[in-house]
C-alpha positions as CSV (number, residue, x, y, z in Angstrom):
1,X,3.0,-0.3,8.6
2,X,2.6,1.5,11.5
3,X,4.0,4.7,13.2
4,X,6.9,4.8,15.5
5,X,9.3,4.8,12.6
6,X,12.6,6.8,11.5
7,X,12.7,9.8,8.7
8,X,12.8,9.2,5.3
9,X,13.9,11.5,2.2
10,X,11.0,12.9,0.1
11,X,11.0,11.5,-3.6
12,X,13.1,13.5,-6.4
13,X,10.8,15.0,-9.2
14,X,9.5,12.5,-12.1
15,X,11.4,12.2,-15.3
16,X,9.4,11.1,-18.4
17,X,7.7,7.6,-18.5
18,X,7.6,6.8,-21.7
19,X,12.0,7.2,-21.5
20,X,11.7,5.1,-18.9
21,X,9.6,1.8,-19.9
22,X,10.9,2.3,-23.7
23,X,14.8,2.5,-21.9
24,X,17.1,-0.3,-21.4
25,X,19.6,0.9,-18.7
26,X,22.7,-1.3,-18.1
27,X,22.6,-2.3,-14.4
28,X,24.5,-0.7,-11.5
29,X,25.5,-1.3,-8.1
30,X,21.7,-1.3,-5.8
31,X,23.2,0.9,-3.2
32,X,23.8,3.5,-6.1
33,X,22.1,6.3,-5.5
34,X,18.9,7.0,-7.1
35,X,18.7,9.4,-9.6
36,X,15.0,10.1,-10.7
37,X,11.6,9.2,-9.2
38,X,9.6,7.0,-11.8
39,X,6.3,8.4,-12.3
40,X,4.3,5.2,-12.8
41,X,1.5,4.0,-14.6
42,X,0.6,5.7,-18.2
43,X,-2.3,4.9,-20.0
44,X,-0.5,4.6,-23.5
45,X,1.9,2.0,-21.9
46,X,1.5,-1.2,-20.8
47,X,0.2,-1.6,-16.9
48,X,2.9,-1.9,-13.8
49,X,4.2,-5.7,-13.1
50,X,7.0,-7.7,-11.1
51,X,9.0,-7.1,-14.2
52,X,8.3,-3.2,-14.9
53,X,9.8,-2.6,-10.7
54,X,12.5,-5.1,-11.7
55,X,13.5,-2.4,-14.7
56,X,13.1,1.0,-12.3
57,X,15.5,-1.5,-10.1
58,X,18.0,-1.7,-12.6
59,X,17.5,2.1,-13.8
60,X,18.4,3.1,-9.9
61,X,14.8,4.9,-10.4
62,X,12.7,5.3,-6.9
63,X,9.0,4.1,-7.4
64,X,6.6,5.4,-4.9
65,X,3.7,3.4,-3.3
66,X,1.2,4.0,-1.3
67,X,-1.8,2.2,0.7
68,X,-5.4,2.7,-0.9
69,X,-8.4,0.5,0.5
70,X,-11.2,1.8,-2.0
71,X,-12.2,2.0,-5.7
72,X,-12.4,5.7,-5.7
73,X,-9.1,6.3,-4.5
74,X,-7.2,3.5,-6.1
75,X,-9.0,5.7,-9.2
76,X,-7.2,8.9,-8.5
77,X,-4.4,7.2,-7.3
78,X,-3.4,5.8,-10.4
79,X,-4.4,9.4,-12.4
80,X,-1.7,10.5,-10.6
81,X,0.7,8.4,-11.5
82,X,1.4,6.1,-8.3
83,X,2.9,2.7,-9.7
84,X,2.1,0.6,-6.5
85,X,-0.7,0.1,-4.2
86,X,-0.8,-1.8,-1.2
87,X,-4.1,-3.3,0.4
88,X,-2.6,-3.5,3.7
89,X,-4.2,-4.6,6.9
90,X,-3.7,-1.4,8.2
91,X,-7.6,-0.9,7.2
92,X,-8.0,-2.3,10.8
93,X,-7.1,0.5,12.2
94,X,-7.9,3.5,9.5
95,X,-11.3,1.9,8.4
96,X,-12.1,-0.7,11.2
97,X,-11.5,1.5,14.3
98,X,-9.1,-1.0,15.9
99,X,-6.1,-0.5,17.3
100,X,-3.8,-2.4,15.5
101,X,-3.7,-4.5,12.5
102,X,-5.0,-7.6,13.6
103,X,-8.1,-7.3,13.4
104,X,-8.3,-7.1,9.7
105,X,-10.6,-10.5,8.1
106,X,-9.5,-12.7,5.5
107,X,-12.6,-12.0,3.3
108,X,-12.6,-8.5,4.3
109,X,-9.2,-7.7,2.9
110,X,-10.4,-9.7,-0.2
111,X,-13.3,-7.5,-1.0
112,X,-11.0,-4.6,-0.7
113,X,-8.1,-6.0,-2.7
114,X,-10.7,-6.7,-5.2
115,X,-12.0,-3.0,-5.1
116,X,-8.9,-1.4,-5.5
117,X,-8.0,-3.5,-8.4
118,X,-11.0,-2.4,-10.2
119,X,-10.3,1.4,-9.3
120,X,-6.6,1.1,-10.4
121,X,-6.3,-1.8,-12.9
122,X,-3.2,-0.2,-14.8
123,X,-1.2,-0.1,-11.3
124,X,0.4,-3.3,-9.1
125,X,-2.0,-4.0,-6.3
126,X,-0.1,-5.9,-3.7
127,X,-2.6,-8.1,-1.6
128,X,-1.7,-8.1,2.7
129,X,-2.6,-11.1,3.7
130,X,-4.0,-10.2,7.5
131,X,-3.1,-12.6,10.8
132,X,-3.4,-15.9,10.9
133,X,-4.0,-16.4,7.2
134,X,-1.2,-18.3,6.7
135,X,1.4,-19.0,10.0
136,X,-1.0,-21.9,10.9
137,X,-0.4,-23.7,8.1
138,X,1.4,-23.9,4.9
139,X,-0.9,-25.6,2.7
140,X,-4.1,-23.2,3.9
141,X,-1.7,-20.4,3.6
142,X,-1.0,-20.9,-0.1
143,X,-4.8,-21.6,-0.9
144,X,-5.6,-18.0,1.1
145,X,-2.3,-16.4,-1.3
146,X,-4.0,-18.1,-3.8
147,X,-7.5,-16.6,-3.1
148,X,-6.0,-12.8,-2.9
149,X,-4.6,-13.6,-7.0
150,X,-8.2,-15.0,-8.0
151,X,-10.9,-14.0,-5.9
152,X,-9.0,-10.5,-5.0
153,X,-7.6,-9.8,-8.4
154,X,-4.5,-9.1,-6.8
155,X,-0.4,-8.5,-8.7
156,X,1.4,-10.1,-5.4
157,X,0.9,-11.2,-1.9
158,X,2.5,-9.5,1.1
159,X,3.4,-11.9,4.3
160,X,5.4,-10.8,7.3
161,X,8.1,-12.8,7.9
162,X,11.4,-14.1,9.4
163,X,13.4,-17.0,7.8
164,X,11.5,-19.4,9.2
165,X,8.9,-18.9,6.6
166,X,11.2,-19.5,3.9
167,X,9.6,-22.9,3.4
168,X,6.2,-21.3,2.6
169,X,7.8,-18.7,0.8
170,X,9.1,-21.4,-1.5
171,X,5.8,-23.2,-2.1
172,X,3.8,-19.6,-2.5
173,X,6.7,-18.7,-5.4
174,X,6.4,-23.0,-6.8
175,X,2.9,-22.0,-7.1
176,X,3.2,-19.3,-9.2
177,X,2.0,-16.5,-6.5
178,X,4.3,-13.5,-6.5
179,X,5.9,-12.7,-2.7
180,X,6.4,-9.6,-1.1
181,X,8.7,-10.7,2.2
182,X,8.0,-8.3,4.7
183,X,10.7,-8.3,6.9
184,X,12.8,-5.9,9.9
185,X,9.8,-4.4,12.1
186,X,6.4,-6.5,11.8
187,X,3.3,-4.8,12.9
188,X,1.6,-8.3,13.2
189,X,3.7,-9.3,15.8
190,X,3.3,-6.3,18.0
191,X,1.3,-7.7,21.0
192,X,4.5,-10.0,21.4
193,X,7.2,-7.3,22.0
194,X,4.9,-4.8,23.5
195,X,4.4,-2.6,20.6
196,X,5.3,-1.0,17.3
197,X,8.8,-0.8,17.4
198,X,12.1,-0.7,15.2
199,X,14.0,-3.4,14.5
200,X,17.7,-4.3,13.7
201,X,19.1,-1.6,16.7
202,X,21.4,-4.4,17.8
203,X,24.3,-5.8,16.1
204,X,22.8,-9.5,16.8
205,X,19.2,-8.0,15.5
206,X,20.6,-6.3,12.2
207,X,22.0,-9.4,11.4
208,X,19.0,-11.6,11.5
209,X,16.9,-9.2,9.3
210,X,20.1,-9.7,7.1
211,X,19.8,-13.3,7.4
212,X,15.8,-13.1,6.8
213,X,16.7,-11.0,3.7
214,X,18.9,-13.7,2.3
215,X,16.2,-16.8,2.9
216,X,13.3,-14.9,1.4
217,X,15.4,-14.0,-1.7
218,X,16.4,-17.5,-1.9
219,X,13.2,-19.3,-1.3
220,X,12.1,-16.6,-4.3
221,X,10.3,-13.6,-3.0
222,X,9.8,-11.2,-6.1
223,X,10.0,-8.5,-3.5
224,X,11.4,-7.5,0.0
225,X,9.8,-4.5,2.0
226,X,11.2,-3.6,4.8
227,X,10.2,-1.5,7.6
228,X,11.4,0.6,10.6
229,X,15.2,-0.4,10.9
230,X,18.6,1.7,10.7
231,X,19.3,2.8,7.2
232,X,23.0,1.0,7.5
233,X,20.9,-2.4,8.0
234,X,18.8,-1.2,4.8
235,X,21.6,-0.4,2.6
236,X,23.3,-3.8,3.4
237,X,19.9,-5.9,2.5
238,X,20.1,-3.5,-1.4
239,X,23.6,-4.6,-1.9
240,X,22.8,-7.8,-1.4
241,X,19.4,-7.7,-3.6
242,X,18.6,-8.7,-6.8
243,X,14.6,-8.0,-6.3
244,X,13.3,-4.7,-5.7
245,X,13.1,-3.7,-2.1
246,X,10.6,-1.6,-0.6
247,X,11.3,0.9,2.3
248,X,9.2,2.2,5.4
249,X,10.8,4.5,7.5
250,X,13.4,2.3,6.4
251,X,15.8,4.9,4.8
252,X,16.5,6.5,1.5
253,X,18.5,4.0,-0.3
254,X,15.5,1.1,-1.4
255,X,14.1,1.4,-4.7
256,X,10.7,2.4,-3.5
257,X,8.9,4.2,-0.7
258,X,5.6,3.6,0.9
259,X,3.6,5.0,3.3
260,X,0.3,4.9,5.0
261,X,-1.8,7.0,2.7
262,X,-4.1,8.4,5.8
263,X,-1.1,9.7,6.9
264,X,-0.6,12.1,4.4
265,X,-3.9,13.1,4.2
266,X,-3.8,14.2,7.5
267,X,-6.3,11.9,8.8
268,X,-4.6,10.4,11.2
269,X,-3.8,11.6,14.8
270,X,-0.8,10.8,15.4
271,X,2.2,10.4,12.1
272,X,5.2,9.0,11.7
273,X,8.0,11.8,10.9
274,X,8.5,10.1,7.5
275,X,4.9,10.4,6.3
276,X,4.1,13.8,7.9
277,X,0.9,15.4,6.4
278,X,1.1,17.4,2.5
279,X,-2.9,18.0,3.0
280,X,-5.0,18.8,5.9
281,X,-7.8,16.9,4.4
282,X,-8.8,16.2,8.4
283,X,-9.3,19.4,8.9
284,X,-10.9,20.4,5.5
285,X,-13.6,17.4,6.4
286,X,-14.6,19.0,10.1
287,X,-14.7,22.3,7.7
288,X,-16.9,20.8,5.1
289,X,-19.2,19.3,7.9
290,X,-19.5,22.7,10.3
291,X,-20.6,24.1,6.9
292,X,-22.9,21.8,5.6
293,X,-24.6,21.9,9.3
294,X,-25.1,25.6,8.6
295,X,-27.0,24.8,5.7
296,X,-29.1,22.5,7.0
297,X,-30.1,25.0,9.7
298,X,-30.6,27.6,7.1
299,X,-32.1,25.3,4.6
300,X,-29.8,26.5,2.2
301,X,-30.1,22.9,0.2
302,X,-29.3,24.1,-3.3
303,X,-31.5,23.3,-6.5
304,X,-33.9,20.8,-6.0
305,X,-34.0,19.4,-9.5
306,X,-37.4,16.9,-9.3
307,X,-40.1,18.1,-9.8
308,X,-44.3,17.0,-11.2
309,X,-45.3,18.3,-14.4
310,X,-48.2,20.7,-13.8
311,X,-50.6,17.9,-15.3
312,X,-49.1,15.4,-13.1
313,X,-49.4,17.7,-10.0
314,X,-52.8,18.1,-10.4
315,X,-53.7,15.0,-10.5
316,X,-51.8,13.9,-7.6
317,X,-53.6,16.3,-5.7
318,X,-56.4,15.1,-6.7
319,X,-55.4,12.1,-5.7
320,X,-54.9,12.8,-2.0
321,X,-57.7,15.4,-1.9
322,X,-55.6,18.5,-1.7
323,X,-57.1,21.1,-3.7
């Protein structure tokens, strides 16, 4: 997920979760509009799955999600609430220094879907498998899914995708391995149109990412996200849904939202106009440092809580001949 993307509504405020899980709502239109954000995991209820997003679906209640690449956050994360987390490859770029997201290892997005699980084991942890991990082969793309469910205790699997991968798609589900189709604007791809771009601004293009909708829900996807394309193409792809779809900078009407996390931290440089900053933690961190610096300099250090009995000091004195 990347940043030249369109604007996207904030979430509406939380109603209860135990109403929610303990609710059965009789299902409505998908293009309905949503009336209440679901607030996500709670420790007295059982932890988010495939089948708790299917129920928020059918409730028309938005779930938000959100990228996390570390224990400690995937920790706080889920204190606050946050249903889904996605280990995406953007850790390339926000924790590898590159500049896109292709240059995100297999084994390094293991150890860090495996992290975040163990932060945030109540929430969904949706696994992004990085380039080349599966478009050269079927077979050795299943096995890598299949490495992300055991080795990097993952909920679900996220590809990027056209129909073309429907095949894949099909064995991945046969398998047992929960999809997320990523489909409309696909960062992974970006060295072949020039870019991080929309998608589905055409006519002909919306109707290919309609088409790429169809063969992923057919071939079984448990989930579609789909990011940067006109919220008309968006609202057609809900209509059409019967799994929960996903939205980045993708318009208001999918079930849930994600974003990069960075982003509204304020760590980034540069944000999309969809996931514009709610902290200045970037700020607050050249804050902290300027301050700690003065410390140092004034060796203002605090308490330094280790210290030699008297007997002990003594001796080690001694020891070294200092008197």
């Amino acid at each position: 997920m990347q940043p030249a993307r369109p604007a996207s509504p904030s979430v509406t405020k939380p109603t209860n979760a135990a109403s929610f899980v303990e609710s059965e709502a009789k299902s409505a239109p998908n293009t309905a509009p949503n009336t209440a954000a679901w607030p996500g995991p709670n420790p007295t209820i059982a932890p988010v799955t495939i089948r708790s997003l299917q129920r928020a679906m059918r409730e028309r209640k938005i779930f938000a999600a959100l990228t996390c690449y570390d224990a400690t956050s995937a920790r706080w994360l889920e204190r606050a609430g946050v249903p889904v987390l996605l280990v995406g490859d953007t850790a390339a770029e926000v924790i590898l220094g590159f500049p896109n997201t292709l240059h995100a290892p297999l084994e390094f997005m293991l150890m860090l879907t495996a992290a975040v699980k163990r932060g945030a084991p109540r929430t969904l942890v949706m696994a992004d498998m990085p380039f080349m991990s599966y478009q050269a082969d079927a077979a050795e793309g299943i096995r890598n899914a299949g490495r992300f469910m055991t080795e990097g205790c993952a909920d679900c699997v996220k590809l990027e995708v056209d129909a073309s991968f429907a095949p894949l798609v099909a064995g991945m589900s046969r398998a047992g391995i929960p999809v997320v189709a990523h489909i409309g604007s696909r960062p992974q791809h970006a060295k072949q149109v020039g870019g991080y771009v929309s998608a589905g601004k055409t006519s002909e293009a919306a109707m290919q990412i309609l088409a790429d909708a169809d063969a992923m829900i057919a071939a079984g996807a448990s989930m579609l996200l789909v990011e940067a394309t006109p919220a008309e193409v968006t609202e057609e792809i809900v209509r059409r849904s019967n799994i929960p779809v996903i939205g980045c900078g993708a318009g208001p009407v999918c079930h849930g939202q994600i974003v990069v996390t960075h982003d509204l931290l304020g760590l980034t440089d540069r944000q999309p106009p969809f996931a514009l900053p709610i902290v200045s933690l970037g700020k607050q961190l050249t804050e902290m440092a300027d301050t700690w610096k003065a410390r140092v300099a004034a060796g203002v250090l605090g308490e330094h809580p280790y210290a030699l009995s008297d007997e002990q000091r003594a001796e080690f004195f001694s020891r070294i001949g200092r008197v």
